[in-house]
C-alpha positions, 0 to 999 in steps of 0.5 A: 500500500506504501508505494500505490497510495502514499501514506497521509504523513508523506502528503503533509510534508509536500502538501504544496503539491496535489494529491487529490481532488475534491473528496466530497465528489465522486469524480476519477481525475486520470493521467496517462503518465510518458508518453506521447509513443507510437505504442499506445497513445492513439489506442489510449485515445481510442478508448478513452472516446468509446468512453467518453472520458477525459484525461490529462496527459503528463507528457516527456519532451523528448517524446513530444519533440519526435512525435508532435502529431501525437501530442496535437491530436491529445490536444485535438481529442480535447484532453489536457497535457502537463509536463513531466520533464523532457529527459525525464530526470529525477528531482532527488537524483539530479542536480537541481539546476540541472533538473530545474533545466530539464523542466524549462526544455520540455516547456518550449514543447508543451505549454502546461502550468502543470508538472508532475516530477518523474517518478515522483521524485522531488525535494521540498525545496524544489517543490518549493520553488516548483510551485511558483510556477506549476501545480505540482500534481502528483497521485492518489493511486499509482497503478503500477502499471509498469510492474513486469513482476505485476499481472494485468489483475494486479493492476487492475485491483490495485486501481480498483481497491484503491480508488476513492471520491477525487483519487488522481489515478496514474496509467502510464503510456510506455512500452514498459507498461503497455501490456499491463495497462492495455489489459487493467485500463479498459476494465478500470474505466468501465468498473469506475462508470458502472459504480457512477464516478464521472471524469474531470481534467486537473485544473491549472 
């Protein structure tokens, strides 16, 4: 439970950053982490429309530079996008200069207030200064969708179990975790509409 729902006492400590909506509403805010690739993203699209569902895509710079056609039809399909780095560097791991670089090169191609730092990964004090310009939007649930130790039914119960009024639920577009999330994606939708959630972007 420590790593797809983060403990309250975490959330405190980086309480700059959003965790998760309104918790008196029963809406699903989903975000399709890494992409956009060749892989996934206009199956993800796809499906998202037979569903009517809105996402918000937190996309690495690198991918959109090569893949402009794919970012513009996220953008098309009318979803919203964030940042999440251009060489999807680790804020802990990573000189903060050099981190805070990173960021700045992925937003000559994606034009978000938005950013969610690359495995979550990210001190207090570059949230800190993060936040004077993002909305710093970390999650409620991690699937763990890019588990290769996880089956498609595990992601699909951890997405299940842990889900709740205003959870910020992450899936990821990668060839990483394409398997998993093809599988546990459609059924998550489909168990969170049967049980009345509706959708919602996160909000600049």
């Amino acid at each position: 439970m420590f790593i797809e729902q983060i403990p309250n006492i975490l959330r405190l400590l980086y309480r700059r950053a959003l965790w998760r909506g309104d918790k008196n509403e029963k809406v699903i805010y989903l975000t399709i982490d890494d992409g956009p690739t060749t892989l996934n993203t206009e199956w993800i699209l796809d499906l998202l429309d037979r569903h009517g569902v809105k996402a918000t895509f937190f996309c690495i710079g690198r991918n959109v530079e090569a893949h402009p056609e794919l970012y513009n039809m996220i953008l098309e399909h009318g979803h919203k996008t964030g940042l999440h780095g251009y060489d999807h560097k680790r804020g802990l791991y990573s000189d903060t200069d050099a981190f805070y670089a990173d960021i700045e090169h992925a937003s000559q191609f994606i034009k978000s207030n938005l950013f969610r730092p690359p495995h979550g990964n990210i001190s207090p004090r570059q949230l800190r200064e993060l936040s004077k310009r993002y909305t710093v939007v970390l999650w409620d649930v991690i699937t763990r969708d890019y588990n290769r130790d996880l089956s498609g039914d595990d992601v699909l119960d951890i997405a299940i179990k842990y889900s709740r009024n205003g959870s910020i639920v992450v899936f990821h577009d990668s060839e990483k975790a394409m398997n998993n999330m093809r599988y546990a994606l459609p059924k998550a939708i489909k168990h969170w509409i049967k049980e009345g959630y509706s959708f919602k972007l996160i909000k600049s």
